[in-house]
Residue, then its C-alpha position, 0 to 999 in steps of 0.5 A: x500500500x502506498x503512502x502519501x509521504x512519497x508523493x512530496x518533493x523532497x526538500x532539496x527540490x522545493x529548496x532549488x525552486x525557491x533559489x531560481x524563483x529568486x534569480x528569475x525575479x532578480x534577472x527579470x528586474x535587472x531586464x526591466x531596469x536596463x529597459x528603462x534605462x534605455x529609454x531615458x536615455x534616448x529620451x534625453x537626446x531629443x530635443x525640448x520641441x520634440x519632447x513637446x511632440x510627443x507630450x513629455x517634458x525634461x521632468x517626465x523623463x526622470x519618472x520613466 
């Protein structure tokens, strides 16, 4: 007769999974950031006028 204790993961597995789950988070992040980053970036290069054609300002490029 079978047992339910043979149908968990073992501990060493649900460890593992908590440890990639928190570099995922980190990593997607990190990606998010960079993104961001990116953009203000770009944003800045443009010139006052072309900020006020796309509806932005010098001050909304530092929330982005």
């Amino acid at each position: 007769m079978a047992t339910t204790a043979n149908i968990h993961a073992p501990l060493g597995a649900a460890t593992i999974l908590h440890v990639v789950d928190a570099f995922t988070g980190i990593f997607d992040r990190i990606v998010e950031w960079n993104a961001s980053r990116k953009t203000r970036n770009l944003l800045s290069d443009l010139t006052d006028s072309q900020l006020d054609d796309i509806g932005l300002t010098r001050a909304d490029i530092a929330k982005l």
